[in-house]
The first five atom37 places (N, CA, C, CB, O) and aatype in JSON, in Angstrom:
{
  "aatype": [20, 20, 20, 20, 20, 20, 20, 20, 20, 20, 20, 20, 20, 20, 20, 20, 20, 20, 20, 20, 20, 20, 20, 20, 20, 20, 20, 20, 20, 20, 20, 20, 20, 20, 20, 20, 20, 20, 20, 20, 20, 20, 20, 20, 20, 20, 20, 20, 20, 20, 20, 20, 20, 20, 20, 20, 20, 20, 20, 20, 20, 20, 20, 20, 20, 20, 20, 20, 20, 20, 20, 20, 20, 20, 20, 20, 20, 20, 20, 20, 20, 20, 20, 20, 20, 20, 20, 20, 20, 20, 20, 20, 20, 20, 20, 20, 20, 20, 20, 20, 20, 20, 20, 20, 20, 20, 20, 20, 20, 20, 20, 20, 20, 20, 20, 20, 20, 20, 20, 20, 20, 20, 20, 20, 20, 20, 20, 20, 20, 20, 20, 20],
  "atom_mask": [
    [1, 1, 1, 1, 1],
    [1, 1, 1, 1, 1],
    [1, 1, 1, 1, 1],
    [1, 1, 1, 1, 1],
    [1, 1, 1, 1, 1],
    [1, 1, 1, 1, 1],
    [1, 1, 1, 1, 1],
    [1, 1, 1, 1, 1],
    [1, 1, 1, 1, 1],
    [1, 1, 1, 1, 1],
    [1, 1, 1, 1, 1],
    [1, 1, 1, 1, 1],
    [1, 1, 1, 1, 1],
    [1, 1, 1, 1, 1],
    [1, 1, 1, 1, 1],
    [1, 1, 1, 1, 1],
    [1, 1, 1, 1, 1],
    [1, 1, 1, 1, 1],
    [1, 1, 1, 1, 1],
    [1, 1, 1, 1, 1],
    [1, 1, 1, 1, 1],
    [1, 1, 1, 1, 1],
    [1, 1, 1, 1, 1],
    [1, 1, 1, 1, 1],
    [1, 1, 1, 1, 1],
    [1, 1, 1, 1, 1],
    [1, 1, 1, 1, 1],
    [1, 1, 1, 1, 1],
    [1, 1, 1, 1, 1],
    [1, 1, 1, 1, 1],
    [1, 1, 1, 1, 1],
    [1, 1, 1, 1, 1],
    [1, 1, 1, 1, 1],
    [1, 1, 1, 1, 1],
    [1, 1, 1, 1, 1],
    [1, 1, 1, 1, 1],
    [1, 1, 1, 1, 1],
    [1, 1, 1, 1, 1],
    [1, 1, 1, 1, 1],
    [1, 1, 1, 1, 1],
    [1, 1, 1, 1, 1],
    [1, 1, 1, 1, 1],
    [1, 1, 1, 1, 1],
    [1, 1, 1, 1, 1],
    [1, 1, 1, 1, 1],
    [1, 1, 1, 1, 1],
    [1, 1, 1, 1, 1],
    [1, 1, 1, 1, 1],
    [1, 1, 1, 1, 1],
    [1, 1, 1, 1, 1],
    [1, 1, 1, 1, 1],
    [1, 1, 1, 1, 1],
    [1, 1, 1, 1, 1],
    [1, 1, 1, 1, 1],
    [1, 1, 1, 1, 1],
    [1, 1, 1, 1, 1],
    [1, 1, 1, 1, 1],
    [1, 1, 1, 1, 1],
    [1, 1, 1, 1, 1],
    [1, 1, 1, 1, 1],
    [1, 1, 1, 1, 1],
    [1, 1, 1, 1, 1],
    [1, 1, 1, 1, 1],
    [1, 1, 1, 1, 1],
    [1, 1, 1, 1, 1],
    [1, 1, 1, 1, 1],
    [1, 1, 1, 1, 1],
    [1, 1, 1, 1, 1],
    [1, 1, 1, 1, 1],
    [1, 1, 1, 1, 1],
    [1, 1, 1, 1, 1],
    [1, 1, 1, 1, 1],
    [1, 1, 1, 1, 1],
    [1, 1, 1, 1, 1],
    [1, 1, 1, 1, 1],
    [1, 1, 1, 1, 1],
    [1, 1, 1, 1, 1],
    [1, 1, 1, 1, 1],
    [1, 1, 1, 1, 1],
    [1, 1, 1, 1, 1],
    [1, 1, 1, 1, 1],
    [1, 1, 1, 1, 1],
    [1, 1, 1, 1, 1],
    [1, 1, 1, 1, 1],
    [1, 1, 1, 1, 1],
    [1, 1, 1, 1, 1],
    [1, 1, 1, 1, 1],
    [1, 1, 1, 1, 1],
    [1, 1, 1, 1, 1],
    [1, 1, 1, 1, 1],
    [1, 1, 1, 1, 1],
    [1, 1, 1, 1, 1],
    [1, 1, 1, 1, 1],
    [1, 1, 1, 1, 1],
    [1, 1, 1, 1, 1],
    [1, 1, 1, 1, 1],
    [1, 1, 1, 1, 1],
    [1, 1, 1, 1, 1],
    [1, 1, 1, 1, 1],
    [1, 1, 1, 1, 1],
    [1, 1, 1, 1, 1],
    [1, 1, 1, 1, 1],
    [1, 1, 1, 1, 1],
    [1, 1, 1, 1, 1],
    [1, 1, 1, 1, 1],
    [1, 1, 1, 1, 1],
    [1, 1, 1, 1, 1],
    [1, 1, 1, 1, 1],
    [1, 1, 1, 1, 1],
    [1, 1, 1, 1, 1],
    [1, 1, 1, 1, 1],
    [1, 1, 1, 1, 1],
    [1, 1, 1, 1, 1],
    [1, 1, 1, 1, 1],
    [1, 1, 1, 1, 1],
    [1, 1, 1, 1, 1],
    [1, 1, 1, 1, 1],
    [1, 1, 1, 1, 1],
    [1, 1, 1, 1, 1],
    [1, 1, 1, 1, 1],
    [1, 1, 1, 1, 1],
    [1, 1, 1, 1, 1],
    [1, 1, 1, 1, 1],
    [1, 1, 1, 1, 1],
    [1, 1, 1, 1, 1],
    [1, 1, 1, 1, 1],
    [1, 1, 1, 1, 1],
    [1, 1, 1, 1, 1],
    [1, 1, 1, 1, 1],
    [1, 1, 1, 1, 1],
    [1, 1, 1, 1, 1],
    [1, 1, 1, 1, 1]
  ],
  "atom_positions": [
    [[3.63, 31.27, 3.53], [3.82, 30.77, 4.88], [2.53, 30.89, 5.69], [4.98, 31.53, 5.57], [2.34, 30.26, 6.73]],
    [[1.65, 31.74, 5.16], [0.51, 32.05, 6.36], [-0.62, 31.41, 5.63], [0.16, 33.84, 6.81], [-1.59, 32.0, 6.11]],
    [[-0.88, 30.93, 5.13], [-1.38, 29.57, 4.36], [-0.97, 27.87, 5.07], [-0.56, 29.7, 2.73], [-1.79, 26.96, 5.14]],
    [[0.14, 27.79, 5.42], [0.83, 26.76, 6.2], [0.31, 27.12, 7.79], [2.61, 26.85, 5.94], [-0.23, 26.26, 8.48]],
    [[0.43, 27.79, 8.01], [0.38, 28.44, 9.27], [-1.31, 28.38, 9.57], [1.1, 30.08, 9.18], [-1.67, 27.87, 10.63]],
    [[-2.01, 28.75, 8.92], [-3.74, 28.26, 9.07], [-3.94, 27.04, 8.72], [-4.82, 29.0, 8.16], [-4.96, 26.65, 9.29]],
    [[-3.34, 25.98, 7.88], [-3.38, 24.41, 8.02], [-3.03, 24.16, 8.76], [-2.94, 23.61, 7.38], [-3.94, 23.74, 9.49]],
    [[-2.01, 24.09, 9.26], [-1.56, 23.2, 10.75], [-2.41, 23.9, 11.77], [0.28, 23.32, 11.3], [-2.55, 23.0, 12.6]],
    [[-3.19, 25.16, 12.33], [-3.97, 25.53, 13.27], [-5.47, 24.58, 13.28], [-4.13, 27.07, 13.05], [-6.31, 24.73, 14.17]],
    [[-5.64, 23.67, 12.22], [-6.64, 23.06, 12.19], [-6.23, 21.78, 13.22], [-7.05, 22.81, 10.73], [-5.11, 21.26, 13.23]],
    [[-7.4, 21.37, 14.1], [-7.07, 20.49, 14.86], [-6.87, 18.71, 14.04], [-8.19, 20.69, 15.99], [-7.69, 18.0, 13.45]],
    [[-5.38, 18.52, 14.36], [-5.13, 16.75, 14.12], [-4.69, 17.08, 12.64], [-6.8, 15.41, 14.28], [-4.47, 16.13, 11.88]],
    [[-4.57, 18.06, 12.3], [-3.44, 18.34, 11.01], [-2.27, 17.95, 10.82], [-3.11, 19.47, 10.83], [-1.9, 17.42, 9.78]],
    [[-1.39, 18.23, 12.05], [-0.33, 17.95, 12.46], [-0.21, 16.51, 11.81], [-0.24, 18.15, 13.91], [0.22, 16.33, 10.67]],
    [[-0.7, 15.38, 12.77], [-0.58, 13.95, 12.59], [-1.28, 13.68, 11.21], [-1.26, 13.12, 13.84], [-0.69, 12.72, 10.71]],
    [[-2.35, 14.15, 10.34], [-2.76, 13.15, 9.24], [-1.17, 13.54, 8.6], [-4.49, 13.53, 8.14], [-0.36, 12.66, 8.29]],
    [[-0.79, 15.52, 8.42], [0.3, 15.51, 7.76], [1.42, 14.98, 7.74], [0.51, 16.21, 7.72], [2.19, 15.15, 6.8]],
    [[1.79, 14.06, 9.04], [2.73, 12.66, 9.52], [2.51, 11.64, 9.06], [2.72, 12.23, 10.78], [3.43, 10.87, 8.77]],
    [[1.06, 11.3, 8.84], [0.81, 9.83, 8.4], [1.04, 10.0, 6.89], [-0.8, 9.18, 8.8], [1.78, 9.25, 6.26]],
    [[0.13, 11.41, 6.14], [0.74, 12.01, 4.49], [2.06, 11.81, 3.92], [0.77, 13.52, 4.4], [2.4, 11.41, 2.81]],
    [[2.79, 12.24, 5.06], [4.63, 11.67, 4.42], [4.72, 10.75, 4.52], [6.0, 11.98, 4.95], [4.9, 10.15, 3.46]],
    [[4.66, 9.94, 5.76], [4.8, 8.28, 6.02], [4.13, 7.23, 4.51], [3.61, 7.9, 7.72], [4.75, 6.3, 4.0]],
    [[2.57, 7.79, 4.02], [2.6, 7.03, 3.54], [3.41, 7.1, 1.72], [1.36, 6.76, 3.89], [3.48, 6.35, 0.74]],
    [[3.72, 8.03, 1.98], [4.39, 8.56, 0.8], [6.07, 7.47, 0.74], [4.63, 10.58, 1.11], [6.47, 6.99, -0.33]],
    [[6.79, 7.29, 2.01], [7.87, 6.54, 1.88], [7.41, 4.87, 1.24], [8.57, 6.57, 3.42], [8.22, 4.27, 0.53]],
    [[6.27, 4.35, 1.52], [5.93, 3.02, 1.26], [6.05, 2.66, -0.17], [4.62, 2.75, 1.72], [6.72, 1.66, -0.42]],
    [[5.5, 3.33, -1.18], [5.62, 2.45, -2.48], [7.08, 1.96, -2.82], [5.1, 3.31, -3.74], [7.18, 0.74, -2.97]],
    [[8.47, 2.86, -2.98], [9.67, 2.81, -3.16], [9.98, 1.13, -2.35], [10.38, 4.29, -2.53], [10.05, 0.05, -2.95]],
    [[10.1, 1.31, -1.21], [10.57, 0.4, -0.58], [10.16, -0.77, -0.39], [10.72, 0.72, 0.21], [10.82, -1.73, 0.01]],
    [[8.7, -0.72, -0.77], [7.62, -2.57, -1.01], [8.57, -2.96, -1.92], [5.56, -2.7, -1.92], [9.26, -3.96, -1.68]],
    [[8.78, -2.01, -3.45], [9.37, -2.85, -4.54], [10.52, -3.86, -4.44], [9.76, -2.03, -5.43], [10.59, -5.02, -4.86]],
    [[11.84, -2.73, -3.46], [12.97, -3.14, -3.09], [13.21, -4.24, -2.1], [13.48, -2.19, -2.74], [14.24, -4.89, -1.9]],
    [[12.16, -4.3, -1.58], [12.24, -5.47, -0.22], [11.35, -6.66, -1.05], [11.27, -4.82, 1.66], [11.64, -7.83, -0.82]],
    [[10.61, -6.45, -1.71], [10.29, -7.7, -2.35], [10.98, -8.51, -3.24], [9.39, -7.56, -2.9], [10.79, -9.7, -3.48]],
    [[12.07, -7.49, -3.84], [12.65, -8.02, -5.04], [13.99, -8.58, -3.9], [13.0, -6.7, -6.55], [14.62, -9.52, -4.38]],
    [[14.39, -8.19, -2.69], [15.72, -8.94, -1.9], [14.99, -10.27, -1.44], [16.45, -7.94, -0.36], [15.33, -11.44, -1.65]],
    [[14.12, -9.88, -0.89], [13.2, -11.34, -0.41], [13.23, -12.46, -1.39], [11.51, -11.06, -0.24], [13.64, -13.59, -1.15]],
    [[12.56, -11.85, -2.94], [12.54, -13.25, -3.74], [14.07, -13.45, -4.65], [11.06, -13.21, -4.94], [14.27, -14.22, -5.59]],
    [[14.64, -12.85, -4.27], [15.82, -12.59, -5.33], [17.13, -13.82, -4.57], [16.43, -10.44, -5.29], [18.02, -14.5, -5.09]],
    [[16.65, -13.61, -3.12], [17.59, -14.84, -2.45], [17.19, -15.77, -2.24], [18.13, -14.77, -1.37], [17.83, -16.5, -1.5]],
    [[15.77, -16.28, -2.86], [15.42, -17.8, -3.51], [15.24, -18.01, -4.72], [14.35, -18.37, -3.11], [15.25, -19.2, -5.02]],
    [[15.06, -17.25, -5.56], [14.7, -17.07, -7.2], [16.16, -16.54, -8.08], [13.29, -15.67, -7.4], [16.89, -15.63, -7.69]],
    [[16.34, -17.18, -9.07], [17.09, -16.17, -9.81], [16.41, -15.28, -9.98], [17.62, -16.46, -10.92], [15.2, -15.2, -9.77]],
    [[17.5, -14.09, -10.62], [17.33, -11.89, -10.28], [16.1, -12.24, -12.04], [20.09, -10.04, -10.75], [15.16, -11.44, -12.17]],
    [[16.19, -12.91, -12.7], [14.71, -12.67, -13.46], [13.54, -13.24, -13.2], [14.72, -12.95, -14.68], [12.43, -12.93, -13.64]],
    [[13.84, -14.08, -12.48], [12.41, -14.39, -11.75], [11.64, -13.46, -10.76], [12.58, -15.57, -10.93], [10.44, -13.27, -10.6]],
    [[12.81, -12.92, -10.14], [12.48, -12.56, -8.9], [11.91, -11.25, -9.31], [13.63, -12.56, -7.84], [10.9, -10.77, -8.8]],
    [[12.86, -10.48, -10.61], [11.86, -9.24, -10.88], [10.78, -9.21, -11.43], [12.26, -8.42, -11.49], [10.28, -8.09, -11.45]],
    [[9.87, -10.49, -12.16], [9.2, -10.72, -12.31], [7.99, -11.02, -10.96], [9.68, -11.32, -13.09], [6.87, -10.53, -10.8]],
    [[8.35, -11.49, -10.58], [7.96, -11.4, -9.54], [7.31, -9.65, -8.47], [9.09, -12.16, -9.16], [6.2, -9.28, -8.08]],
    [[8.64, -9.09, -8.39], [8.74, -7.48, -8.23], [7.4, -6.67, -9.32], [10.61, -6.94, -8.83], [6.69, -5.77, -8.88]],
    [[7.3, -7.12, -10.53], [7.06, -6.42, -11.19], [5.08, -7.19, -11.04], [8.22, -6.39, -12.57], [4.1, -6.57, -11.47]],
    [[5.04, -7.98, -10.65], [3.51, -8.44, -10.44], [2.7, -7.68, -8.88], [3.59, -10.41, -10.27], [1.59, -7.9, -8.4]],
    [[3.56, -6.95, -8.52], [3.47, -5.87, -7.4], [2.7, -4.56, -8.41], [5.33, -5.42, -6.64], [1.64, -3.94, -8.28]],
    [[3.66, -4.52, -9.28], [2.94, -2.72, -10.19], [1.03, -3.58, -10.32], [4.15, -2.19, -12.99], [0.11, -2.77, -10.33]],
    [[0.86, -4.25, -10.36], [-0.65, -4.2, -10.54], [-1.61, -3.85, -10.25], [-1.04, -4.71, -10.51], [-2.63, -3.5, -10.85]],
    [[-1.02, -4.02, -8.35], [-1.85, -2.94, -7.87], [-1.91, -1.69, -8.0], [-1.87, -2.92, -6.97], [-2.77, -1.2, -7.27]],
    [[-1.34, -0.94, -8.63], [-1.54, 0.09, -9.59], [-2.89, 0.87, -9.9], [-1.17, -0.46, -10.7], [-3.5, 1.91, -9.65]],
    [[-3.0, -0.71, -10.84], [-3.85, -0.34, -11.82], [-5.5, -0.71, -11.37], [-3.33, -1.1, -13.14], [-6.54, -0.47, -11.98]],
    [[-5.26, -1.38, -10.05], [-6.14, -0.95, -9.21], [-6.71, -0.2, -8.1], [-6.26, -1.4, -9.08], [-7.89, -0.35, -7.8]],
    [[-6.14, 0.41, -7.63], [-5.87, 1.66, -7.34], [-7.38, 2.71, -7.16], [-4.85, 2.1, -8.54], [-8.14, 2.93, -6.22]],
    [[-7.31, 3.12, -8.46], [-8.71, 4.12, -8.27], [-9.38, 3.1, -8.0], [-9.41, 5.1, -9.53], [-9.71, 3.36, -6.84]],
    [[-9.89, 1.98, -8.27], [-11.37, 1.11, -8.13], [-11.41, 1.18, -6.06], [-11.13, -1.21, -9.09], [-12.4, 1.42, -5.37]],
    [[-10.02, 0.9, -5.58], [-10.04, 0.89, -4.01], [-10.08, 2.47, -3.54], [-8.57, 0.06, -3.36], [-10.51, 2.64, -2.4]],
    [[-9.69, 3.64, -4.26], [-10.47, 4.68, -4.09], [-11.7, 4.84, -4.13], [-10.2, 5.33, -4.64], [-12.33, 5.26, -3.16]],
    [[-12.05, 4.64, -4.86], [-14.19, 4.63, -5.3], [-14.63, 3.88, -3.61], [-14.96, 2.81, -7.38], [-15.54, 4.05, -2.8]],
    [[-13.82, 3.31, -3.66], [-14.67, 1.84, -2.24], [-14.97, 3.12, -0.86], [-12.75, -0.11, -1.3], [-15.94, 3.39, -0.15]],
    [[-13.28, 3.74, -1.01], [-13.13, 4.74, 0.01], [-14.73, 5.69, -0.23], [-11.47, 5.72, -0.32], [-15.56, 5.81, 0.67]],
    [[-14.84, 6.14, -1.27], [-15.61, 7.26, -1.14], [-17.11, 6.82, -1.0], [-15.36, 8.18, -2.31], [-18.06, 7.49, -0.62]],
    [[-17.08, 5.69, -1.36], [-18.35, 5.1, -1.33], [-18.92, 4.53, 0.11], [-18.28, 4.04, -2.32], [-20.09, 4.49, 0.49]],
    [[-17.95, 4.17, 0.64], [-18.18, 3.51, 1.95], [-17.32, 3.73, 3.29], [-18.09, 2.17, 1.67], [-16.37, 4.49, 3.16]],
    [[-17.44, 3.39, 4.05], [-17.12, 4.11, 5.82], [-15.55, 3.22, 5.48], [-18.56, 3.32, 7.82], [-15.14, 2.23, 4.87]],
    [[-15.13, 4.2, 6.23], [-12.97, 3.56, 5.94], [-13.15, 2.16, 6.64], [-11.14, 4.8, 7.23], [-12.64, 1.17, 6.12]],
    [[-13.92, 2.06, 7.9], [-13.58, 0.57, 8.35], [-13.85, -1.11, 7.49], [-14.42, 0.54, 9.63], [-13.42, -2.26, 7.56]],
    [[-14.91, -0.25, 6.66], [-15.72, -1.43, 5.88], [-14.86, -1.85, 5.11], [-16.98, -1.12, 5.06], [-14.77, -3.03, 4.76]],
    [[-13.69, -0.38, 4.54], [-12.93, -0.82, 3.25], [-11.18, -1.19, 3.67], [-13.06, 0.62, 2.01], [-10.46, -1.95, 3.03]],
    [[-10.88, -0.58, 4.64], [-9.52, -0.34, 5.46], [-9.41, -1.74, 5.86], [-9.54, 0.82, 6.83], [-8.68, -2.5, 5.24]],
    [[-10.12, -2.13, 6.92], [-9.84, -3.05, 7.65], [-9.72, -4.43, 6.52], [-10.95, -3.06, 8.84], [-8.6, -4.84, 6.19]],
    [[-10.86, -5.01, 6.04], [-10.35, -5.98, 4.79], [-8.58, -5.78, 4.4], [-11.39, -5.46, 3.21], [-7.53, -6.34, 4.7]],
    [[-8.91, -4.9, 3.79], [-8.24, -4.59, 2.96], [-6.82, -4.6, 3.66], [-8.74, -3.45, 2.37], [-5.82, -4.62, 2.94]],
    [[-6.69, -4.58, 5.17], [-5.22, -4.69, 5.53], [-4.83, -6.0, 6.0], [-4.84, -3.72, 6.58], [-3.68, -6.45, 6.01]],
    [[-6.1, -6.68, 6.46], [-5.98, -8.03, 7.06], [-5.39, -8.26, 5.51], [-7.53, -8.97, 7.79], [-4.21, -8.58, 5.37]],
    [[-6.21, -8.1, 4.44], [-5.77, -9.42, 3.22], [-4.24, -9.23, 2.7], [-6.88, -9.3, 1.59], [-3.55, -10.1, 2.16]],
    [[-3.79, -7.56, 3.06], [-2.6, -7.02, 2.45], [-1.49, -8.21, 3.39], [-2.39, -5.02, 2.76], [-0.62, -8.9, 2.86]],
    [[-1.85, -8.18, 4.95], [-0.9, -8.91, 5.31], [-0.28, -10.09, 5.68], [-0.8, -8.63, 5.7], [0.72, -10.61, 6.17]],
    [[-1.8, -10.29, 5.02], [-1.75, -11.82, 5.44], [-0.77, -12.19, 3.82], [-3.77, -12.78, 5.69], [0.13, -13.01, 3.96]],
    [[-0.89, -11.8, 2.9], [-0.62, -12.14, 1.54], [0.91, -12.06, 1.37], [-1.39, -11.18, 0.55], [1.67, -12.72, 0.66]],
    [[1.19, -10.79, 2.48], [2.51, -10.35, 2.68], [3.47, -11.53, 3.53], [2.39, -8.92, 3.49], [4.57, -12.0, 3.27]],
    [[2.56, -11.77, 4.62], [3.3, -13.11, 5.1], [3.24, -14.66, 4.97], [3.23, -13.06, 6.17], [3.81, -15.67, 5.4]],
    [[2.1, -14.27, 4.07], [2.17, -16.13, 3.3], [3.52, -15.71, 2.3], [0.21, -16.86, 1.92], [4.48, -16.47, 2.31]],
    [[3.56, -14.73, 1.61], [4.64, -14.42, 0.33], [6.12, -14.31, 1.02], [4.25, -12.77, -0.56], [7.03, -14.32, 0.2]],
    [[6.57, -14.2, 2.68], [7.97, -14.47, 3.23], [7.76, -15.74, 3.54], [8.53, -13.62, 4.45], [8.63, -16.47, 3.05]],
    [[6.84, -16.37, 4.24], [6.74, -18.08, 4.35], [7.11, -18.81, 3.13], [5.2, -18.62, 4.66], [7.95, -19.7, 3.07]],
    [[6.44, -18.35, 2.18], [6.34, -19.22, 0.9], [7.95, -18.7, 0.15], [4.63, -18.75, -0.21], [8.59, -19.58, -0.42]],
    [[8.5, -17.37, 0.17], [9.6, -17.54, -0.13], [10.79, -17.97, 0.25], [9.68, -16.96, -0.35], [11.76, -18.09, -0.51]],
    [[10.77, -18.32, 2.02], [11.63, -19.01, 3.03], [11.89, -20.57, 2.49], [10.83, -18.98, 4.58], [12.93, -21.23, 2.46]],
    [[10.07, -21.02, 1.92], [10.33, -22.5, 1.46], [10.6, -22.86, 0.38], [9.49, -23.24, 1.6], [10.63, -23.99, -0.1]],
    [[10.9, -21.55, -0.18], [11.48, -22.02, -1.84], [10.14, -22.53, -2.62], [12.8, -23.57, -1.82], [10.14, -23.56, -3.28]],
    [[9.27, -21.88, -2.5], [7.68, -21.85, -3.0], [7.64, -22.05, -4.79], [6.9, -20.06, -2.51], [6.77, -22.72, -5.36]],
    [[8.61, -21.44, -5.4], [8.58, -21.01, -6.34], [8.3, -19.73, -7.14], [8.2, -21.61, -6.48], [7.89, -18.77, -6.49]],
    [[8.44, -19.61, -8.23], [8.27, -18.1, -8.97], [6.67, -18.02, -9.16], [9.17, -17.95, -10.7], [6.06, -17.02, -8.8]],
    [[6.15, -18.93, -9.64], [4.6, -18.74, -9.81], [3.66, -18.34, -8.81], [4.08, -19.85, -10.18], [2.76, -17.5, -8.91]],
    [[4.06, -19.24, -7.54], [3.33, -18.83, -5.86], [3.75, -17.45, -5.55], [3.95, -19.89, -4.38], [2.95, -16.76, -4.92]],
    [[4.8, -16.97, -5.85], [5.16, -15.57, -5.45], [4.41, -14.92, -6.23], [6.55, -15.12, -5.55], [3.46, -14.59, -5.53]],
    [[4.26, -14.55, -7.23], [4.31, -14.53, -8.43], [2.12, -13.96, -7.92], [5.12, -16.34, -9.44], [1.5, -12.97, -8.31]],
    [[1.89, -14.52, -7.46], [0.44, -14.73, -7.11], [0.0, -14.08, -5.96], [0.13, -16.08, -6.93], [-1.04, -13.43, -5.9]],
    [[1.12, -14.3, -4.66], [1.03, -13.6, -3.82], [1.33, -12.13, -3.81], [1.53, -14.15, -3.15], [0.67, -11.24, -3.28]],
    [[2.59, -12.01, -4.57], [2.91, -10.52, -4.69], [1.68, -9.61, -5.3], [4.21, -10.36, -5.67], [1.52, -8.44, -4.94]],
    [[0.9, -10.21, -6.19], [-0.29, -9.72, -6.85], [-1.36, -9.86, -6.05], [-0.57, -10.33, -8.06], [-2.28, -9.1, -6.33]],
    [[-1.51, -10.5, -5.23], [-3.07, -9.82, -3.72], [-2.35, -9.37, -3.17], [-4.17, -10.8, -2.47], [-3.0, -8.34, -2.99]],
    [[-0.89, -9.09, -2.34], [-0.55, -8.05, -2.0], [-0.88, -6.37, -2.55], [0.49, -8.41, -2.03], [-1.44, -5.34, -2.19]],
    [[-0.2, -6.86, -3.5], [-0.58, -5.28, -4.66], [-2.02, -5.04, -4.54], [-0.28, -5.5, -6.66], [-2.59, -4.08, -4.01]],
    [[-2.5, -6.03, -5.11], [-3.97, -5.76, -5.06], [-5.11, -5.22, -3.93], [-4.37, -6.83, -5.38], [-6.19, -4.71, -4.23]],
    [[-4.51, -5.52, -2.25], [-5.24, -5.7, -1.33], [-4.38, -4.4, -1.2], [-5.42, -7.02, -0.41], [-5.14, -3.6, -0.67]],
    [[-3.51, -3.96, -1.35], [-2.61, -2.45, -0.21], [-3.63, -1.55, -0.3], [-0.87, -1.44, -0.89], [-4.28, -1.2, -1.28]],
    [[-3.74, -1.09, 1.38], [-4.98, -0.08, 1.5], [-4.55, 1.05, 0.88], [-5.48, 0.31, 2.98], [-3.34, 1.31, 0.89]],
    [[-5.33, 1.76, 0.33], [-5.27, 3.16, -0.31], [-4.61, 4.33, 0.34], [-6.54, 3.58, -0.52], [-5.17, 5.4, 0.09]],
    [[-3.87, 4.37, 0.89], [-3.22, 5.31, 1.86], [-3.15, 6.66, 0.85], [-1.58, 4.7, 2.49], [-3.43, 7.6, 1.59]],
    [[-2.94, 7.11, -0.31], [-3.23, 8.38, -0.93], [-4.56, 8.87, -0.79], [-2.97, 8.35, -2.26], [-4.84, 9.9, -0.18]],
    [[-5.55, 7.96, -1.48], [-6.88, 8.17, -1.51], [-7.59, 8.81, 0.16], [-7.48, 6.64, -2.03], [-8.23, 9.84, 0.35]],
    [[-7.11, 7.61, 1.29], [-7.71, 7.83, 2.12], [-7.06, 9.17, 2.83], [-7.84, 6.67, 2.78], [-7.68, 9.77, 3.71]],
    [[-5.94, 9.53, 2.42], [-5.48, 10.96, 3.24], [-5.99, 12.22, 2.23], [-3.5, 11.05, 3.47], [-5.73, 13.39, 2.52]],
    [[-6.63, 11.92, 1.21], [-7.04, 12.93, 0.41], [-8.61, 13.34, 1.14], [-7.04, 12.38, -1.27], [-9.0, 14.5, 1.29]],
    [[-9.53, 11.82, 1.61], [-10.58, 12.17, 1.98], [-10.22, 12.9, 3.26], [-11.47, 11.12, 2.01], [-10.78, 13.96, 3.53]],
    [[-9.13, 12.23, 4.2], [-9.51, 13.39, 5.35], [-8.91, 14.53, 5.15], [-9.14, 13.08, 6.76], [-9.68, 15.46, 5.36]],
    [[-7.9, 14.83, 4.85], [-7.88, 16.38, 4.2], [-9.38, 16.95, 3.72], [-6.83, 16.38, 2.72], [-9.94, 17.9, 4.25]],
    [[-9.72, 16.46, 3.0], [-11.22, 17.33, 2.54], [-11.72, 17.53, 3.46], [-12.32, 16.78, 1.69], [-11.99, 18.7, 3.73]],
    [[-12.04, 16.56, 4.29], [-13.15, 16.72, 5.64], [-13.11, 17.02, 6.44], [-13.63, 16.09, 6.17], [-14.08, 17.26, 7.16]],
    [[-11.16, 17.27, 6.88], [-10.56, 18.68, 8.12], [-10.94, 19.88, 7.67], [-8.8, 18.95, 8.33], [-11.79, 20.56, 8.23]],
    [[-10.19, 20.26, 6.42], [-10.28, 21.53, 5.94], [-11.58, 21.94, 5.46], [-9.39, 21.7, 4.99], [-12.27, 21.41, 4.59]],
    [[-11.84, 23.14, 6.3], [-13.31, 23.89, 5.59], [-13.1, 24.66, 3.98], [-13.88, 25.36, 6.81], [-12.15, 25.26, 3.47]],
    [[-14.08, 24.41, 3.63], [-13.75, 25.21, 2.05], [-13.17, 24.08, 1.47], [-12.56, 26.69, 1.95], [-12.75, 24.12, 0.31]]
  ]
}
């Protein structure tokens, strides 16, 4: 407990450790809301196909970590959320118009691909609050 008790005495601990859980709820629920979104224009195997062109960003992942450590958060953050949402709302436009499985299919994957690093980047400021 007195380990907890000297982290949170560090100033703005409080809130990154708010934004730390927060971003912890996001992966679960992208999957599930993407797969209701395309699932009520696509048949349920398209649509998880679809769902499942989301895991990619995955596997990119560390490369948008490296960016973090390499360069100032705005250089890499900011891109990186404009493209997440714009991709996000061409991918409800395009599934409103019955776009197809392939356009989703494309979008869901620069979504994945563009989601800012929210682990990575709460790992760097943890390092850089905490002394030692």
């Amino acid at each position: 407990m007195r380990k907890y008790r000297l982290l949170f005495a560090v100033p703005g601990s409080r809130l990154s450790a708010v934004a730390t859980l927060t971003g912890r709820f996001q992966p679960g629920m992208y999957a599930v809301a993407l797969l209701a979104l395309a699932s009520s224009h696509l048949d349920y195997g398209a649509a998880t196909l679809v769902v499942a062109a989301s895991s990619i960003g995955a596997m990119t992942s560390p490369l948008r970590g490296r960016l973090l450590d390499r360069y100032s958060y705005a250089v890499v953050l900011w891109p990186l959320l404009v493209l997440h949402i714009g991709a996000l709302v061409l991918f409800v436009v395009g599934a409103q118009a019955d776009a197809g499985a392939p356009a989703l299919f494309c979008l869901a994957t620069l979504a994945s691909v563009s989601l800012p690093p929210v682990g990575t980047f709460n790992r760097v400021i943890w390092r850089r609050k905490l002394p030692g």
